[in-house]
C-alpha positions in Angstrom: 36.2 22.8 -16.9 38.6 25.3 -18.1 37.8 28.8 -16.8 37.5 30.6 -19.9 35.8 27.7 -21.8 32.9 27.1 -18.9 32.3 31.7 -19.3 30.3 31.0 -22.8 28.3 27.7 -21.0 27.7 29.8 -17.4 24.7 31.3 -17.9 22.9 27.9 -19.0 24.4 25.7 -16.5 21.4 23.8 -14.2 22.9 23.6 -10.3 23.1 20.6 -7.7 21.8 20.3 -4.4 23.2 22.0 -1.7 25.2 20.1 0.8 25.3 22.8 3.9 22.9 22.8 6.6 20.7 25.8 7.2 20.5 27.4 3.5 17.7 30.4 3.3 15.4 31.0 0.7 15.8 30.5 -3.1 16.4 26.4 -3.7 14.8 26.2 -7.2 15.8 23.5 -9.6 16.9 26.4 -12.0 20.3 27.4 -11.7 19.8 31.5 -13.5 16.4 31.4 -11.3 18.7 30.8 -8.1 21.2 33.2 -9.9 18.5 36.0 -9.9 17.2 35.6 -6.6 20.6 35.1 -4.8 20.6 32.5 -2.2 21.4 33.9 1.4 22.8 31.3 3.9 21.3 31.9 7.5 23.6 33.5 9.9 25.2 31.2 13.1 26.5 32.4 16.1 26.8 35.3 18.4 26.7 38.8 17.2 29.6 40.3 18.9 30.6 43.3 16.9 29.2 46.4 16.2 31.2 47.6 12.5 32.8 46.4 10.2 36.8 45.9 10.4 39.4 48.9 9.4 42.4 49.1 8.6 45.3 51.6 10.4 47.7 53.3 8.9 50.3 51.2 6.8 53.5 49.9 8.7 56.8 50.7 7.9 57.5 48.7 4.6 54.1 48.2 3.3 53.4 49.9 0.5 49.7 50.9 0.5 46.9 49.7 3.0 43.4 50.4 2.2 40.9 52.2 4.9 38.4 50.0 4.9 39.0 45.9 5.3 35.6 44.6 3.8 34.1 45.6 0.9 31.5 44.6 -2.2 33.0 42.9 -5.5 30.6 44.0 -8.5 30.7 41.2 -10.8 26.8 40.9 -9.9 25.9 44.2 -10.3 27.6 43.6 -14.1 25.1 40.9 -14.9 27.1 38.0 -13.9 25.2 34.6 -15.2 22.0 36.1 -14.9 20.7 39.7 -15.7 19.5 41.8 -12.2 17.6 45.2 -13.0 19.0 48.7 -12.3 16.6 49.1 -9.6 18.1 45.5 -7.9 21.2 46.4 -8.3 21.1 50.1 -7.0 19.4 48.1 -3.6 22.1 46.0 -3.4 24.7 48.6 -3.6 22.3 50.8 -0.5 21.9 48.1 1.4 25.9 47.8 1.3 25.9 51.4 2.1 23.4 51.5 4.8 25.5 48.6 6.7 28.5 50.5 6.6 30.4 49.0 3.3 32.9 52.2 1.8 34.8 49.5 -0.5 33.8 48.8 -4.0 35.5 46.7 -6.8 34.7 46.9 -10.1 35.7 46.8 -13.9 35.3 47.4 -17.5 35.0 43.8 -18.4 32.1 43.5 -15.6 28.7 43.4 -18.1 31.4 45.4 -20.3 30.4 48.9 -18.5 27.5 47.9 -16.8 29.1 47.5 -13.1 30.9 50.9 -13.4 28.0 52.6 -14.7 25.5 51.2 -11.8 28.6 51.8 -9.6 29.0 55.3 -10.5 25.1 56.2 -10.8 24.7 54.8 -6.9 28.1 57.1 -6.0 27.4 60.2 -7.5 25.9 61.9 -4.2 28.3 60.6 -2.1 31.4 62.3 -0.6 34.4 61.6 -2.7 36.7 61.2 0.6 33.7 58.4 2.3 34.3 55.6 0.1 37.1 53.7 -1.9 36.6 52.3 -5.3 39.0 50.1 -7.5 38.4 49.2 -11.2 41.1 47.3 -13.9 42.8 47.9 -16.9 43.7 45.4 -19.3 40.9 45.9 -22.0 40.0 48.5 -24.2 36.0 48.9 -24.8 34.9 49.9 -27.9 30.9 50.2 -29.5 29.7 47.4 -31.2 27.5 47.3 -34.4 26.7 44.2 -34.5 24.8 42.3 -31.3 27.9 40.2 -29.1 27.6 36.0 -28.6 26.1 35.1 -25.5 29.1 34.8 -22.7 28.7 35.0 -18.6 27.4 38.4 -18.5 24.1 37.9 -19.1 22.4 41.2 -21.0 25.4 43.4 -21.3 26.0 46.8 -22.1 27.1 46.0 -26.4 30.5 47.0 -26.1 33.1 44.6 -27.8 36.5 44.5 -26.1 40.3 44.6 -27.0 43.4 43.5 -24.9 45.3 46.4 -24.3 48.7 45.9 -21.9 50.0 49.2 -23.0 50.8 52.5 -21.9 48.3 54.0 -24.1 45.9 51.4 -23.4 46.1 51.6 -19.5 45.6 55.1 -19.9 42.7 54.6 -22.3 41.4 52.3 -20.0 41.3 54.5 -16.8 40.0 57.4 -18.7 36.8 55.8 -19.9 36.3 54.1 -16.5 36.4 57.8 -14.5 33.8 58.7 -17.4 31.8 55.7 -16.3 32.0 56.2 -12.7 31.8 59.7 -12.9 34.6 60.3 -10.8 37.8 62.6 -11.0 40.0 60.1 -9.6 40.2 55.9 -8.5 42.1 54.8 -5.9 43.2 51.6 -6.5 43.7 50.0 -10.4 44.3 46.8 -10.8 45.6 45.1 -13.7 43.1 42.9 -15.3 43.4 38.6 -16.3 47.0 38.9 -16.5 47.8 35.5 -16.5 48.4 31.7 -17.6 44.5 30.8 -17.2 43.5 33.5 -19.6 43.6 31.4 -23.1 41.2 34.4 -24.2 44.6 36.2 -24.0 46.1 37.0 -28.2 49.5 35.9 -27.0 51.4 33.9 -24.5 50.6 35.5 -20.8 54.2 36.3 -20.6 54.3 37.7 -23.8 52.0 39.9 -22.3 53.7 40.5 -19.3 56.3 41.8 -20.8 54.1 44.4 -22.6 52.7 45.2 -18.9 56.0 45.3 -17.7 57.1 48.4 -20.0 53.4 50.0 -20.4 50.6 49.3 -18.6 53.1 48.7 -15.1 54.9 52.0 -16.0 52.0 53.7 -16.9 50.1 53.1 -14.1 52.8 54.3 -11.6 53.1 57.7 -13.3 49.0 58.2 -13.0 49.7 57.4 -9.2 52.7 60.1 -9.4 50.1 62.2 -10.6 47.0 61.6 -7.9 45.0 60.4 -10.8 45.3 57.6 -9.0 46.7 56.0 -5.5 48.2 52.6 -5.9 48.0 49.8 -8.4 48.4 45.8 -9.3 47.4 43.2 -10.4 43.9 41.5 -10.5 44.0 38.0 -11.1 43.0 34.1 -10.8 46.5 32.7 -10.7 49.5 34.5 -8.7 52.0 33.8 -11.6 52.3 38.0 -12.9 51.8 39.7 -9.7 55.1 36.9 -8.2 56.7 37.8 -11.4 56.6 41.9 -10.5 57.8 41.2 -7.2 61.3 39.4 -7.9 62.4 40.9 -10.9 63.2 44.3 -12.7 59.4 45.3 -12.8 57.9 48.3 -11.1 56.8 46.8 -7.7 52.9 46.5 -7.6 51.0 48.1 -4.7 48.4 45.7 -3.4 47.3 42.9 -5.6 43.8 41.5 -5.6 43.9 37.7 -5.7 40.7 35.9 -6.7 40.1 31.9 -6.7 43.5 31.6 -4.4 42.6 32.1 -0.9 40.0 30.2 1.1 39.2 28.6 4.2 39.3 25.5 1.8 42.0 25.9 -0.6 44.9 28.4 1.1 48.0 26.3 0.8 49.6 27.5 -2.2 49.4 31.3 -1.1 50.3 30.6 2.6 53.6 29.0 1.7 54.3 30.9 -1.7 52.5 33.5 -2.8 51.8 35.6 0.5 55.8 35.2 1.2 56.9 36.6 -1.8 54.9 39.6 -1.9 55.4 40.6 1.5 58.9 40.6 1.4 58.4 43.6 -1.4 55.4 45.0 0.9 53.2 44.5 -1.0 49.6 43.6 0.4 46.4 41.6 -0.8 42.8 41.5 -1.3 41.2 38.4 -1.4 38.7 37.9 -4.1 35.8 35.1 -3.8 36.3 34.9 -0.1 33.2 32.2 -0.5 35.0 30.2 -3.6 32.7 31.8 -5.8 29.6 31.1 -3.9 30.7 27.6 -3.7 31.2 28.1 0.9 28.0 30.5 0.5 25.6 27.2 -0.4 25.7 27.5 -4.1 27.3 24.3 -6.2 29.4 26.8 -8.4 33.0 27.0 -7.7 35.5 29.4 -9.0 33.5 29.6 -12.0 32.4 26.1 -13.2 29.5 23.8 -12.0 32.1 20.9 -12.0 33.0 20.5 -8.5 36.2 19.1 -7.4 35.6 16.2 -5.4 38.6 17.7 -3.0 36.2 20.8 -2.6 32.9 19.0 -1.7 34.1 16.7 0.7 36.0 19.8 2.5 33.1 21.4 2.4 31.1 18.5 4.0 33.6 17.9 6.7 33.7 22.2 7.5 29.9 22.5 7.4 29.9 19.2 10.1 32.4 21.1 12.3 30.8 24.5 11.7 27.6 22.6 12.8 29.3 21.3 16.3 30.1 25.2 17.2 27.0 26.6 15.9 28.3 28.7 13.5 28.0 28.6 9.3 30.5 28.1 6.8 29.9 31.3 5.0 30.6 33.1 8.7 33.8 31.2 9.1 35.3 31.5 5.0 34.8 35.4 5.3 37.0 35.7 8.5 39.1 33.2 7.6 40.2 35.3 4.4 40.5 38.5 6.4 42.7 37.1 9.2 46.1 37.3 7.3 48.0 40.1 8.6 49.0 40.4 4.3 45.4 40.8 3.3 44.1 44.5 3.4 40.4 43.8 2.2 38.2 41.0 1.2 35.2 41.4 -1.4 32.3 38.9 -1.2 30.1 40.0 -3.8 26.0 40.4 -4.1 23.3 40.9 -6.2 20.5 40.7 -3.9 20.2 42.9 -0.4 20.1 39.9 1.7 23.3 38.6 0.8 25.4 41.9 1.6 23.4 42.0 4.9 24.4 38.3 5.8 28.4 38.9 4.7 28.4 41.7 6.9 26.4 39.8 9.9 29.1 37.4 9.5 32.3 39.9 10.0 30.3 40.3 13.0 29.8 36.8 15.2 32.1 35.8 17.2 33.9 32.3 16.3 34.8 30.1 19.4 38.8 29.6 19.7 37.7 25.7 20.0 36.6 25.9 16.3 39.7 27.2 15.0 41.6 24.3 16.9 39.0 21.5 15.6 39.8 22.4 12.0 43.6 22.6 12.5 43.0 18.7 14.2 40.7 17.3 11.4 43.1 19.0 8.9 40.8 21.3 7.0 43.2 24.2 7.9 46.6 24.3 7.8 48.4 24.1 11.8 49.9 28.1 10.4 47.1 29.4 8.8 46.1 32.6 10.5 42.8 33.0 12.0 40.6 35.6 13.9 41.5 36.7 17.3 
């Protein structure tokens, strides 16, 4: 199903079994009663770290490289599929904390406020120069009088929404997210469902683009110009804008946040396309739903729909087989897996429930044998070039 289409049907859909071995706690029949609990696959393996992975300073030629290498998406503290309370969500983003997480994405269009607001309530007594937080432009939030149709984000703030690719809107749009987050500054904008999967959009994505190109794009590098903000670019489901801005006239995104695009089970297209290109402008990545939306964390959801690909189930039987042979889980190896690229700068998992922060983090942790790197390059899961941990 069609990513937009299945956003209006999410928080009704009913889930299928689980196929991984070793799945913790909540295996109801009820897919929203599965949302709200969260489901936390047991951790495999050795513990051989001790914190969480950083980043140095930026090489010669890249253009901006976070601090911190793993951080916390926030589409679940915005409500996604199923509503979590303040109190849950402000646990969620402590338990992050506590464990040593300094990154956090968020958005507008995340329960339409709701993430930037719990976001920026859990921040506000924490040192500005401690933690990193990036947000999106793209819409333009305005109050509602009338109650909004049911859509993924389940009991959100009633706030209707306008596409704004502009100058003006961009700056609208970063403005009433500092007011939500309570901060004087972001550091890293990205901008928003800019692309050819986004039939929500009101005209052609290029069409857009091209509004981007002389507005939001423009706009968005003066605010860095400015310290309002330090870098910017795009944050999206297909590659299409952020290759667009990186071979033609544009101005040259910073970082760009890819979600649905890089996995331990679906990497091909970005290793021999989309990676390429934006290196060879320096530009670097963060890899959005590490875990396939859940789908490599035990849940039957991926990248949004509860129709699985056939490709994607029997992947994930054959890596949860190997996995098994090494005594390690898949979640463990999907997270590392999306960090090993020397491109990618961060990857996000998100969480809505403590335990699941807790495990992503235990899993930057174990050490993964070199032997089960080399069985999944033999059984062809991974590609013979895909980089892995060292």
């Amino acid at each position: 199903m069609e990513r937009r289409k299945f956003l209006a049907l999410a928080a009704g859909s009913a889930a299928a079994t689980m196929v991984a071995p070793h799945l913790a706690s909540a295996q109801t029949s009820s897919f929203e009663a599965q949302t709200v609990q969260g489901t936390v696959m047991a951790t495999r393996g050795k513990i051989t770290g001790t914190t969480l992975p950083m980043n140095g300073p930026a090489a010669d030629g890249i253009r901006y490289r976070p601090r911190f290498r793993f951080g916390m998406g926030g589409t679940q503290i915005g409500n996604i599929f199923a509503p979590i309370s303040d109190a849950q969500a402000q646990a969620t983003l402590q338990a992050a904390w506590d464990s040593g997480v300094r990154h956090f994405d968020t958005s507008p269009f995340y329960g339409h406020g709701l993430s930037e607001h719990r976001l920026g309530a859990f921040l506000r007594d924490k040192p500005r120069d401690a933690f990193l937080v990036s947000t999106k432009v793209g819409r333009v939030f305005h109050p509602s009088r009338q109650p909004l149709a049911p859509t993924l984000w389940a009991e959100k703030l009633n706030f209707s929404y306008e596409y704004a690719y502009t100058a003006e809107g961009a700056r609208r749009s970063v403005e009433d997210s500092l007011q939500r987050l309570g901060l004087a500054s972001i550091d890293i904008v990205y901008i928003h469902d800019l692309g050819p999967e986004n039939t929500e959009l009101p005209q052609p994505w290029t069409r857009a683009y091209e509004i981007a190109r002389t507005g939001a794009m423009v706009e968005l590098e003066r605010m860095r110009n400015e310290g309002l903000i330090k870098a910017w670019g795009f944050g999206i489901n297909r590659p299409d804008a952020a290759i667009k801005a990186a071979t033609d006239d544009a101005p040259t995104p910073d970082i760009v946040l890819l979600a649905c695009q890089y996995s331990i089970i679906d990497h091909e297209e970005a290793l021999e396309h989309t990676f390429p290109a934006l290196a060879e402008k320096g530009i670097t990545v963060t890899v959005g739903t590490p875990l396939n939306d859940g789908f490599l964390g035990g849940r039957n959801r991926y990248h949004f729909s509860d129709k699985l690909p056939a490709r994607a189930v029997e992947k994930r039987a054959r890596l949860a087989a190997v996995a098994d042979r090494h005594g390690i889980d898949i979640r463990t190896a999907a997270l590392q897996f999306a960090a090993a690229p020397s491109i990618v700068s961060a990857i996000i998992p998100g969480a809505r429930v403590s335990g699941q922060v807790e495990a992503n983090i235990e899993s930057m942790k174990v050490g993964i044998p070199r032997a089960f790197w080399d069985e999944l390059r033999n059984e062809q899961i991974i590609l013979p070039e895909a980089p892995v941990p060292v």
